[in-house]
BALOBA-1460 file (C-alpha; in Angstrom, 3 decimals):
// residues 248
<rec num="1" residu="x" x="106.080" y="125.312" z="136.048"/>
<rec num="2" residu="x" x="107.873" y="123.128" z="133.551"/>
<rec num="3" residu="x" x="110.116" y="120.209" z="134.779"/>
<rec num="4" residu="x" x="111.625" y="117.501" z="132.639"/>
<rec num="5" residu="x" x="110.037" y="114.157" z="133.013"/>
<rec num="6" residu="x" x="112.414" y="111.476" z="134.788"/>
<rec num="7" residu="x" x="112.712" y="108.104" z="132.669"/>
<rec num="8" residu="x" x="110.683" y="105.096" z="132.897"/>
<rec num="9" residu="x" x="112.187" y="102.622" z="135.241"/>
<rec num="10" residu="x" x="113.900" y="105.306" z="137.806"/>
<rec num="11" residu="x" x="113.785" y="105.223" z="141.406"/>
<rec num="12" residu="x" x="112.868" y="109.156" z="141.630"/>
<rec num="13" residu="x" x="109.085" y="109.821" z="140.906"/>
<rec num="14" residu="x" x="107.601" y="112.524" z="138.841"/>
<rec num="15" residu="x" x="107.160" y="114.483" z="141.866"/>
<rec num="16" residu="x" x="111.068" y="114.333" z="143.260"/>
<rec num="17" residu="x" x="112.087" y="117.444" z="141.383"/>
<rec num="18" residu="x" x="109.168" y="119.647" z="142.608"/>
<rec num="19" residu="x" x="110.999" y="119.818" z="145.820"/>
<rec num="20" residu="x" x="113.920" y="121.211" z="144.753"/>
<rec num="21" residu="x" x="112.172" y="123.217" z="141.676"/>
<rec num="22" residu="x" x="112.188" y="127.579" z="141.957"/>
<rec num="23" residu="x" x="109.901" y="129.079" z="139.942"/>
<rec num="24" residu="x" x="110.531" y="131.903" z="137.700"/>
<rec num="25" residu="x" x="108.470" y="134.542" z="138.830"/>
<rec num="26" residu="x" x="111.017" y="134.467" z="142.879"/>
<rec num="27" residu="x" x="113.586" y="135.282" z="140.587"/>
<rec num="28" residu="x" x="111.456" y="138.518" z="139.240"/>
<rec num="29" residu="x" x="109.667" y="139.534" z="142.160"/>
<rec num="30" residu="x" x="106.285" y="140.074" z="140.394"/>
<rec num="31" residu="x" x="103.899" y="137.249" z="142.928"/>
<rec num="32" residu="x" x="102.287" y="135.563" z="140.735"/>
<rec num="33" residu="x" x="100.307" y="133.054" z="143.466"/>
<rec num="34" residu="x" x="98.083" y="131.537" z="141.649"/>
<rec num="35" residu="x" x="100.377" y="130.069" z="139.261"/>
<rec num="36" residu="x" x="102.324" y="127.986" z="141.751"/>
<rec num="37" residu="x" x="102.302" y="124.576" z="143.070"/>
<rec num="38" residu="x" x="102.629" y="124.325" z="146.857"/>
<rec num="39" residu="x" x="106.359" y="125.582" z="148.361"/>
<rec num="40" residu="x" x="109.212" y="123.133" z="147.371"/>
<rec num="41" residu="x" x="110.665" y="121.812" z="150.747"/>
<rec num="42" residu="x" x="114.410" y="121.645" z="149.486"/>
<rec num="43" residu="x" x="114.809" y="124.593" z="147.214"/>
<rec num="44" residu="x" x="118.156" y="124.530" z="145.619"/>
<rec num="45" residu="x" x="120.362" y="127.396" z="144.338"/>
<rec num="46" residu="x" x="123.195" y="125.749" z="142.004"/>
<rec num="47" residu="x" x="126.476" y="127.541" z="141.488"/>
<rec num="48" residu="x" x="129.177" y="125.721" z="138.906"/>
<rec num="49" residu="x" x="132.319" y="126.581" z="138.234"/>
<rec num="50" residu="x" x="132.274" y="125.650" z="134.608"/>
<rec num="51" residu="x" x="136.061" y="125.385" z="134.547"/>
<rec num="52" residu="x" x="136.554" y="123.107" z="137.085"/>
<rec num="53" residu="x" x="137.336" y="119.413" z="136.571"/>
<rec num="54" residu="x" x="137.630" y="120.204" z="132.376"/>
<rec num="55" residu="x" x="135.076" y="118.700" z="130.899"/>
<rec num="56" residu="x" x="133.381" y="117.974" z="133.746"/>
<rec num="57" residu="x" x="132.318" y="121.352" z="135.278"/>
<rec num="58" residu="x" x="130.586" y="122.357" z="131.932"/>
<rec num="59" residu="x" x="129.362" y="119.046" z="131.597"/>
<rec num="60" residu="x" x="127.579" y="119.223" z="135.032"/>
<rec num="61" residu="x" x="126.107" y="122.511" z="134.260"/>
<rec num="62" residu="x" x="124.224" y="121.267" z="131.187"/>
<rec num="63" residu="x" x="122.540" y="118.528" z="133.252"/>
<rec num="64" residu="x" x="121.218" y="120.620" z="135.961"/>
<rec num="65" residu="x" x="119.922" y="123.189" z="133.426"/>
<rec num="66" residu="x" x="118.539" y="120.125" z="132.115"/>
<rec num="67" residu="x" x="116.398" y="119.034" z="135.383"/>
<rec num="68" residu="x" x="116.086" y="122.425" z="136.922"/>
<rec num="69" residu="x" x="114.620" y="125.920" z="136.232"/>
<rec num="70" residu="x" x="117.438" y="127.391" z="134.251"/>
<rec num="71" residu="x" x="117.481" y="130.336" z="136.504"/>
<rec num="72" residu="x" x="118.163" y="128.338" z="139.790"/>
<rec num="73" residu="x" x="121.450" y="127.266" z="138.110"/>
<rec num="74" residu="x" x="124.593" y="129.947" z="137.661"/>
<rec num="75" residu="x" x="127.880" y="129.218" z="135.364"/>
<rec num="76" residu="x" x="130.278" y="131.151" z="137.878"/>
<rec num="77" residu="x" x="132.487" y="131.886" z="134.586"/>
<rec num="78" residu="x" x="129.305" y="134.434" z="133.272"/>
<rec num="79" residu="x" x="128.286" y="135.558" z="137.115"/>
<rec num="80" residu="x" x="129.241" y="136.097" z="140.571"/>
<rec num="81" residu="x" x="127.671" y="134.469" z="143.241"/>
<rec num="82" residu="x" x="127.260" y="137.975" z="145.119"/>
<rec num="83" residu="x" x="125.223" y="139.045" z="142.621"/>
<rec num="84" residu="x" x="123.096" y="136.307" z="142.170"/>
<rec num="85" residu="x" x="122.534" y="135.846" z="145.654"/>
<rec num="86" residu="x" x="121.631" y="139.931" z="146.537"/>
<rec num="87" residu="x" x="119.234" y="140.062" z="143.685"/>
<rec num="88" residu="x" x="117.375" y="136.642" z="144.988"/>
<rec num="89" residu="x" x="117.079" y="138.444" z="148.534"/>
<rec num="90" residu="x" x="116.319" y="141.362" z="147.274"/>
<rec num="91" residu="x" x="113.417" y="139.899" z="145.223"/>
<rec num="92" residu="x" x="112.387" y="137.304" z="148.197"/>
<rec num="93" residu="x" x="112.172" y="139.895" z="150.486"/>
<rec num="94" residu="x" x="109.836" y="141.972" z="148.088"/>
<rec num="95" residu="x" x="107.418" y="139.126" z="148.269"/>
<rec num="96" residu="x" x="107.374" y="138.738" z="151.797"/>
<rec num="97" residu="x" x="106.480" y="142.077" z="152.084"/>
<rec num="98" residu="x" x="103.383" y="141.324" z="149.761"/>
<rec num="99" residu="x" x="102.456" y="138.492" z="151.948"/>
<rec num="100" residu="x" x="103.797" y="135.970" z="149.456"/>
<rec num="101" residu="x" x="104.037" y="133.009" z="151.776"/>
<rec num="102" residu="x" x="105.348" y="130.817" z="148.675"/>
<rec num="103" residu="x" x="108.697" y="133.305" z="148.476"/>
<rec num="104" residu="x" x="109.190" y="132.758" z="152.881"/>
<rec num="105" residu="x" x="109.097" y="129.298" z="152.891"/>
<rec num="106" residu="x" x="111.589" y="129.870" z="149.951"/>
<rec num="107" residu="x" x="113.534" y="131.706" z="151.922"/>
<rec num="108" residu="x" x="113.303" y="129.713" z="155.118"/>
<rec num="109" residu="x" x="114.435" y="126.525" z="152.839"/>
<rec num="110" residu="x" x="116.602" y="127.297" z="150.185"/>
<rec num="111" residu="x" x="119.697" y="125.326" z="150.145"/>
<rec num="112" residu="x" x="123.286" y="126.262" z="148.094"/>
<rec num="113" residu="x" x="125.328" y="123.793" z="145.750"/>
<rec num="114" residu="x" x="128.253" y="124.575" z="144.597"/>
<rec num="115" residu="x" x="130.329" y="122.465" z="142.005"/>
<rec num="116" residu="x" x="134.258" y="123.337" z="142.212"/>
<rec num="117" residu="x" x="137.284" y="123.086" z="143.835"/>
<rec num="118" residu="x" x="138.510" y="124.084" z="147.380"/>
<rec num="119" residu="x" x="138.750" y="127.730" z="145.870"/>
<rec num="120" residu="x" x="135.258" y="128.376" z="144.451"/>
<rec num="121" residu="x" x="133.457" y="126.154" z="147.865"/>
<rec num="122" residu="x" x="135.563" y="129.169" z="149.732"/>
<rec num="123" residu="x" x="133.918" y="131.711" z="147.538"/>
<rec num="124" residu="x" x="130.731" y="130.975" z="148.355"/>
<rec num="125" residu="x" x="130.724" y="130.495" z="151.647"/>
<rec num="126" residu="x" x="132.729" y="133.740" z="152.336"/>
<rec num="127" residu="x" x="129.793" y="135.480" z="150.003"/>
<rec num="128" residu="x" x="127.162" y="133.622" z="152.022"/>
<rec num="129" residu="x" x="128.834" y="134.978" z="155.159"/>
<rec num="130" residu="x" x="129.096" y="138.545" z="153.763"/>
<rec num="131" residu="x" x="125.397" y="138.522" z="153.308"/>
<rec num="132" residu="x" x="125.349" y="138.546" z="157.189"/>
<rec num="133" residu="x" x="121.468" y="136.814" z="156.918"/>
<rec num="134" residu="x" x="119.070" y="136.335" z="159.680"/>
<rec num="135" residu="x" x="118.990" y="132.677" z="158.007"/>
<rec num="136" residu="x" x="122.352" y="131.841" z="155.949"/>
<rec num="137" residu="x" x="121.308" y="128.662" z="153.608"/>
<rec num="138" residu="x" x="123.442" y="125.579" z="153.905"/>
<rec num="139" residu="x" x="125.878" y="124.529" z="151.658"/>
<rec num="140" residu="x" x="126.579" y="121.499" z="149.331"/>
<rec num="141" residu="x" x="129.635" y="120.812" z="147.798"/>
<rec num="142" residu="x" x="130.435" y="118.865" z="144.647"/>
<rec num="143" residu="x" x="134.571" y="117.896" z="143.748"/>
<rec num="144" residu="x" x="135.250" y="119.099" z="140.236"/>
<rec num="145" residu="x" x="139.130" y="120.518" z="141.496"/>
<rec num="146" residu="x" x="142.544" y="119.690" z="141.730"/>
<rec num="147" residu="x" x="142.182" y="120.109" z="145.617"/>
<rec num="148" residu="x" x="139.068" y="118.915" z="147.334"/>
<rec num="149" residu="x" x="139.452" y="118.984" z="150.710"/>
<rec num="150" residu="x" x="136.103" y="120.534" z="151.948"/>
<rec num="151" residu="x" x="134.002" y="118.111" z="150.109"/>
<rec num="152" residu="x" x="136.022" y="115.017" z="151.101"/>
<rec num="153" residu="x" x="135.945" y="116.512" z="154.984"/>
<rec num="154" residu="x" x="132.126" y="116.625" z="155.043"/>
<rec num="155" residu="x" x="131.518" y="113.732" z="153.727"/>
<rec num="156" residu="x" x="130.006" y="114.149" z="150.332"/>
<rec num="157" residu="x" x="132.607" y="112.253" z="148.667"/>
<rec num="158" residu="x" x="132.042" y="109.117" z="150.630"/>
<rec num="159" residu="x" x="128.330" y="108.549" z="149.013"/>
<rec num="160" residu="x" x="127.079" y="105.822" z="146.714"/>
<rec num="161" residu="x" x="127.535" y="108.352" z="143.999"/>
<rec num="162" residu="x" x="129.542" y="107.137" z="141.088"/>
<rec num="163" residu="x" x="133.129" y="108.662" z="140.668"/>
<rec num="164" residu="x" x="135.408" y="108.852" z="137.421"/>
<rec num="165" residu="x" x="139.078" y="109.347" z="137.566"/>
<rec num="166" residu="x" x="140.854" y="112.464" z="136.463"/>
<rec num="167" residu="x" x="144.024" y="113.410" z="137.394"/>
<rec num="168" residu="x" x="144.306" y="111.030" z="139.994"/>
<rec num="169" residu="x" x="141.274" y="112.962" z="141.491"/>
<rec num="170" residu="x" x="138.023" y="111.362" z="142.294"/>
<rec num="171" residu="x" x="135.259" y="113.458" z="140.526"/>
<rec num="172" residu="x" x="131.208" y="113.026" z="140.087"/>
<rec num="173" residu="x" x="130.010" y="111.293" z="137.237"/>
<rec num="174" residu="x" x="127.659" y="114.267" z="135.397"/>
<rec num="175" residu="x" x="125.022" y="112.194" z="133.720"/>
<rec num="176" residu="x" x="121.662" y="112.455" z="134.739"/>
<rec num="177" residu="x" x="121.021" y="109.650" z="137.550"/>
<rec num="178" residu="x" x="123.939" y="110.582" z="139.341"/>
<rec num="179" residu="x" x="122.688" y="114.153" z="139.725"/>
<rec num="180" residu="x" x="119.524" y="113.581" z="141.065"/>
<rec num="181" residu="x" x="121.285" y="111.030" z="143.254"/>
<rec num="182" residu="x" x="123.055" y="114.292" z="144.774"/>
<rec num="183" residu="x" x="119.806" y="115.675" z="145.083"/>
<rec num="184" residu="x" x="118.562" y="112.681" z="146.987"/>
<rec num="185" residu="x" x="121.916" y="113.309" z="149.528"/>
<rec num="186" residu="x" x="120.864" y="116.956" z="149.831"/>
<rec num="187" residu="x" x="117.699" y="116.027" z="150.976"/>
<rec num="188" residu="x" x="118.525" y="113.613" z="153.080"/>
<rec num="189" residu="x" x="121.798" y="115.539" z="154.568"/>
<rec num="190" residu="x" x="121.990" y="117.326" z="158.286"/>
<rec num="191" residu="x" x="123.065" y="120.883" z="158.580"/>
<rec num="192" residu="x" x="126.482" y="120.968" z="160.306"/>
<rec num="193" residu="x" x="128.756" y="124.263" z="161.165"/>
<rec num="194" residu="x" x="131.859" y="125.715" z="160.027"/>
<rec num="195" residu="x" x="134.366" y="128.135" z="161.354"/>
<rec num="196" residu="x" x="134.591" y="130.857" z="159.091"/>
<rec num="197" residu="x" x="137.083" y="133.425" z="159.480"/>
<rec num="198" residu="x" x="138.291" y="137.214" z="158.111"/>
<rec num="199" residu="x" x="141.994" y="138.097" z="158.219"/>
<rec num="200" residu="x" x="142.757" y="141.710" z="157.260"/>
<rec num="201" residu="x" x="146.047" y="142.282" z="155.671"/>
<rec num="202" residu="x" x="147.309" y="145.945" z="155.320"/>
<rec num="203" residu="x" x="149.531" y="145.931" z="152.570"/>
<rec num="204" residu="x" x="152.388" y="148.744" z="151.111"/>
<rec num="205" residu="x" x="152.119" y="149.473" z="147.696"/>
<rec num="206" residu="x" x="154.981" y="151.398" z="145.618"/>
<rec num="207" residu="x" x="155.006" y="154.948" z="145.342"/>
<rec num="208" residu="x" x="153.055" y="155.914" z="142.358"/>
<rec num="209" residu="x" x="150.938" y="153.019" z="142.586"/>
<rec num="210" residu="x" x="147.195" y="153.558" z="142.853"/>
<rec num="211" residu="x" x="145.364" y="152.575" z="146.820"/>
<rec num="212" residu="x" x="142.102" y="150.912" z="145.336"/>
<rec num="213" residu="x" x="142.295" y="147.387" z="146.510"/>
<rec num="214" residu="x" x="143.571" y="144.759" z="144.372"/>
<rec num="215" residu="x" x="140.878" y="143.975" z="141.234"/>
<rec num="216" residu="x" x="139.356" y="140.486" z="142.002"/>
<rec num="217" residu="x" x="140.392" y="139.191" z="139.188"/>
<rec num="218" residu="x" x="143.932" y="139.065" z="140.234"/>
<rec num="219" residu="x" x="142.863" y="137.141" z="143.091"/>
<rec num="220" residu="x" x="141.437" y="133.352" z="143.975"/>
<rec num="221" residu="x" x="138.099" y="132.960" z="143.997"/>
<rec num="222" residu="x" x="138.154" y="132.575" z="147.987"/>
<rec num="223" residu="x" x="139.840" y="135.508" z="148.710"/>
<rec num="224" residu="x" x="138.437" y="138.917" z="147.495"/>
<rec num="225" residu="x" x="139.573" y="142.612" z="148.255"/>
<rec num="226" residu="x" x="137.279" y="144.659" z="150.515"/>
<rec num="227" residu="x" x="138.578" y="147.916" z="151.218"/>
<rec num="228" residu="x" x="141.757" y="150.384" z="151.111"/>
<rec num="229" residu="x" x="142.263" y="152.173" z="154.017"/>
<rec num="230" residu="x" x="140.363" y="155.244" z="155.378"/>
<rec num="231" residu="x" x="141.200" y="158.937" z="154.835"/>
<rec num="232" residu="x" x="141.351" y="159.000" z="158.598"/>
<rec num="233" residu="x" x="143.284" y="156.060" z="159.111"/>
<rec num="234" residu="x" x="147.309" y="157.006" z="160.122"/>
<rec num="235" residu="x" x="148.165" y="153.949" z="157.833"/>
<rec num="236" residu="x" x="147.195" y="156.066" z="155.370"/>
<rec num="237" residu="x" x="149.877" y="158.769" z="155.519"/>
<rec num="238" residu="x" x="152.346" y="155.638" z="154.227"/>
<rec num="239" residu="x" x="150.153" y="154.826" z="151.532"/>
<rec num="240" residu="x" x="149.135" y="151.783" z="152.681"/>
<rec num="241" residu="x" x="145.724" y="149.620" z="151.306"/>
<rec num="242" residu="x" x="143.902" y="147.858" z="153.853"/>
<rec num="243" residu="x" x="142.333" y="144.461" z="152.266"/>
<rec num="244" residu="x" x="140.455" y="142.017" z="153.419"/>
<rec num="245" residu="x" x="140.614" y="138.090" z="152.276"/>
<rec num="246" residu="x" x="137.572" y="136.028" z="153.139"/>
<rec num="247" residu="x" x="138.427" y="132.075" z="153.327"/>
<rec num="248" residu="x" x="136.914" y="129.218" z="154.989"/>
């Protein structure tokens, strides 16, 4: 386990990153035990939407790279979160079922952040939902949009984190300190629920057109296609695609 050492003179000690610190080998589902520290108790899954808040968004994904395993930290530009999170699972679950008590507690703890705007917060908590988990992590958000209403609403805006000014917007500085000052909050935070919601949408296409849902890409980030319509729906006779949006 490599971490990078914190600078002389700050208030987080050389063990404040173990906590939040996944090693490799979760990621690969090969146990390797004996080779690991004792389980982090805030284990942290990053998602950034490099994108977001211009500079900022790629900015921010440098410095967690920087202080984290690599792996633990996703550029939602290169990867979807869906995919991310089903191999994780997949792997943690593999290790439970070798008796790797490191991988449940990583399970049992892992927390999500996710550094966007209203749009990719909604994507990953309509992913997490998907999922349908016998444990569904909790979720962090960090402002980098236009619109950030979810963030603001839970509070995570209305820290002692510095803020810089773009577009009128109030957005997270992305140096070091102020990172692992988020990491302090999301330690520190309480676990709080949201309504989350699916509304299905059956939609006519032209004649000629084809009745495989909409590609994603054509879509926000917090709404995705699902499904067109069965062979044995009567819908189906008027060529109609059934799709469903997920938003929070």
């Amino acid at each position: 386990m490599q971490l990078e050492p914190l600078m002389a003179g700050s208030k987080y000690d050389a063990d404040f990153l173990k906590e939040f610190y996944i090693p490799t080998y979760i990621f690969s589902g090969q146990t390797n035990i004996s080779d690991v520290p004792d389980a982090p108790k805030y284990p942290v899954l990053v998602f950034i939407n490099s994108k977001s808040g211009g500079q900022l968004g790629g900015d921010l994904l440098v410095t967690y790279r920087t202080l984290l395993n690599e792996r633990q930290v996703t550029d939602l530009g290169e990867e979807a979160p869906d995919k991310v999170l089903r191999r994780l699972y997949i792997s943690l679950e593999k290790l439970k079922q070798e008796n790797d008590k490191f991988a449940a507690k990583i399970y049992e703890r892992l927390r999500i952040i996710v550094a966007g705007g209203d749009g990719t917060a909604g994507w990953l908590l309509g992913v997490v939902c998907d999922l349908k988990l016998s444990h569904p992590p909790p979720i962090a958000t960090v402002p980098l949009g236009t619109g950030n209403n979810l963030p603001f609403a839970f509070g995570w805006c209305l820290s002692n984190l510095q803020f810089s000014k773009l577009q009128g917007k109030k957005n997270p500085e992305t140096d070091r300190n102020s990172v692992l000052s988020f990491l302090e909050q999301v330690m520190k935070s309480k676990e709080m629920k949201i309504d989350n919601w699916h509304l299905l949408m059956r939609m006519k296409i032209p004649k000629g057109g084809s009745c495989d849902p909409v590609a994603p890409l054509e879509l926000p980030h917090s709404l995705h296609a699902f499904s067109r319509v069965s062979s044995t729906d009567e819908l189906n006779m008027v060529r109609h695609s059934t799709i469903t949006f997920v938003s929070p």
